[in-house]
Structure formats: C-alpha cells, structure tokens
C-alpha positions as CSV (number, residue, x, y, z in Angstrom):
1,X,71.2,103.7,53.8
2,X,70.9,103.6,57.1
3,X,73.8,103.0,60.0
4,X,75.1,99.7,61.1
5,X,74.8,99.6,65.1
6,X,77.1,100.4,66.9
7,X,77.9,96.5,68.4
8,X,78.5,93.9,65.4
9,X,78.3,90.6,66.5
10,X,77.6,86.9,65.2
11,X,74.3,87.0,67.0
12,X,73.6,90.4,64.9
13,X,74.5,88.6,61.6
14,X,72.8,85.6,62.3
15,X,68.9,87.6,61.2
16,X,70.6,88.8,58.1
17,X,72.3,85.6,57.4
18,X,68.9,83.6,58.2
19,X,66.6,85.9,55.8
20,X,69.4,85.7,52.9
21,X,68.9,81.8,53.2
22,X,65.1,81.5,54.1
23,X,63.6,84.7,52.3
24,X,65.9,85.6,49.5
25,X,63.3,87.2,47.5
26,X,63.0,90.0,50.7
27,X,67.0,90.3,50.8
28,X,67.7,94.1,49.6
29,X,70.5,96.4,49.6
30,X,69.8,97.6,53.1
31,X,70.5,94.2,54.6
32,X,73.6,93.6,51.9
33,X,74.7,97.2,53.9
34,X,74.3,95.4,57.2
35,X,75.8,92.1,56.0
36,X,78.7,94.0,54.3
37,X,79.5,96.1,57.7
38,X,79.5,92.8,59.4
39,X,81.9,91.3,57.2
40,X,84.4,94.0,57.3
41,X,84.3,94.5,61.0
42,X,86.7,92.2,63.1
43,X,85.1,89.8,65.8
44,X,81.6,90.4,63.9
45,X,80.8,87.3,62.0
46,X,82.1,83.3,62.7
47,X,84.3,82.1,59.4
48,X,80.9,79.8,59.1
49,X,78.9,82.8,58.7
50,X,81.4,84.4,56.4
51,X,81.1,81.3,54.4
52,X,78.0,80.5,54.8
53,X,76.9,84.2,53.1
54,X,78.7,84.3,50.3
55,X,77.9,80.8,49.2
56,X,74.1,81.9,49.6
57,X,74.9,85.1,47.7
58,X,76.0,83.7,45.0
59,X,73.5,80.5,45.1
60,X,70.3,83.1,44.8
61,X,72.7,85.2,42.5
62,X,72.0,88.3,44.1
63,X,75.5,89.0,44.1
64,X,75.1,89.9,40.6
65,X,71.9,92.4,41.6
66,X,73.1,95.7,41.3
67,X,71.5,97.2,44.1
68,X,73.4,94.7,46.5
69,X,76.5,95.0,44.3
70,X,76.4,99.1,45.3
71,X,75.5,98.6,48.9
72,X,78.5,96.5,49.3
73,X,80.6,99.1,47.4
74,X,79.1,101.8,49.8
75,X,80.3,100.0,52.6
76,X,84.0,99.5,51.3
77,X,84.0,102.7,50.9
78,X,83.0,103.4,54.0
79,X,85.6,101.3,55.5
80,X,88.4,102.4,53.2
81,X,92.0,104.4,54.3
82,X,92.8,107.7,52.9
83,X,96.5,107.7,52.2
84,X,98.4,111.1,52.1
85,X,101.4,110.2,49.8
86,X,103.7,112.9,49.7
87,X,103.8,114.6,46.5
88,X,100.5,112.9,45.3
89,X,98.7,115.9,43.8
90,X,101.8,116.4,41.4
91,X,101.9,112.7,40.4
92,X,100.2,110.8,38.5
93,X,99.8,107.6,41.4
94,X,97.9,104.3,40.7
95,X,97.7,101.2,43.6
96,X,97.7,97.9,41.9
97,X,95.6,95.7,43.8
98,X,96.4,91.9,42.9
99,X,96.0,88.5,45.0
100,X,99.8,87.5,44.7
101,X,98.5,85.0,42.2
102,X,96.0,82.1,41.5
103,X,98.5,79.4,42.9
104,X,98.0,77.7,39.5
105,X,100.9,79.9,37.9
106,X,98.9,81.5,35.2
107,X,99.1,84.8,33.7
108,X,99.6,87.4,36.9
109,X,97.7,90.1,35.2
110,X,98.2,92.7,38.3
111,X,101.6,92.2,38.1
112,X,101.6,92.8,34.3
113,X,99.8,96.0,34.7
114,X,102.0,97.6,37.4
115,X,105.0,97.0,35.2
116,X,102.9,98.6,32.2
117,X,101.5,101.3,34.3
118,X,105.1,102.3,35.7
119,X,106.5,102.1,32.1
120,X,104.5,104.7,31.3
121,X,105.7,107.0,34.2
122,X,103.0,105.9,36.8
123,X,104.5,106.2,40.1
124,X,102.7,102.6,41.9
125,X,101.7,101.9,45.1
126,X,101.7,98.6,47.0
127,X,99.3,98.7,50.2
128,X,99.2,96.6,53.0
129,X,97.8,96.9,56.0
C-alpha cells in the first residue's frame, strides 16, 4: 500500500468519496487505504462525508470484499496505541472492547465476556482515550 499524504483534508476525500459513489466497480483496497486514513484522521473528512461513505460502502457491499475489509484493518493498525502495562509479559491481559450497549437493553455481550474472562484469571483492560 502506498502512504496517505501528508495533508488530509475534505477536499482530498471528496475524489475517493466521488469514485466510491460514481465508479464502484474501480474502488480497490488502495483507495479503502486512503478513505480509511481519512476517516481516522481529525479535521480530514465533514460528518457528511463520513456518512456519506459508509452508506455507499455498504450500498455496493464492498464492505464485505475482503481486500477493502484488510486495507481498512491495515490502517487501524496503523493508527493503533501500543500500551506498556506494567507487568504485561507475566500476565495473561485481554482489552474488552464493547459500545456501552445497544441502548435497547439487550444482552451486553462485552460486558459478559470481561466478567468471564476475569473469572478465569484474566487481568482486563478498559481503554479510553
């Protein structure tokens, strides 16, 4: 893959934005790269762009293509934090990631699993940032 440039902006989004609408059939994992970098950079995209692409993702369902599916994952990586936690390498840690729930008050299945994961001597992380 290649780098995102160094200035993300709306305007920069708008071409990748424009081709996912109008030419979805050319959209490949090197512009889900680009649209992914936008989307996780601050002050890159408008919330109409934002909404705009995902709704046109998921309309051509290439956000079920696995090519895009691994660019996008590249690019989390990419923006993810590396956490030292004290003690780490001798413990067995695990960060439950959840919502805070569906508003609907169903089943919190996040919440579940920490309590099952710490039952069985996990030590469980809760990151915000």
């Amino acid at each position: 893959m290649k780098t995102p440039p160094p200035q993300l902006t709306p305007e920069t989004f708008t071409p990748i934005l424009k081709k996912l609408i109008f030419q979805p059939e050319k959209f490949d994992a090197e512009d889900s790269f680009m649209a992914f970098h936008h989307l996780l950079s601050p002050e890159s995209t408008t919330p109409e762009q934002v909404s705009s692409f995902l709704t046109a993702l998921h309309l051509t369902a290439l956000d079920k293509q696995p090519d895009i599916l691994a660019s996008a994952a590249e690019v989390l990586h990419h923006h993810s934090v590396k956490l030292q936690i004290e003690g780490g390498e001798d413990d067995f840690t695990v960060d439950i990631v959840g919502t805070g729930g569906d508003g609907w008050n169903t089943f919190n299945v996040s919440t579940t699993a920490a309590i099952v994961a710490g039952g069985a001597g996990a030590r469980l992380l809760k990151v915000s940032i």
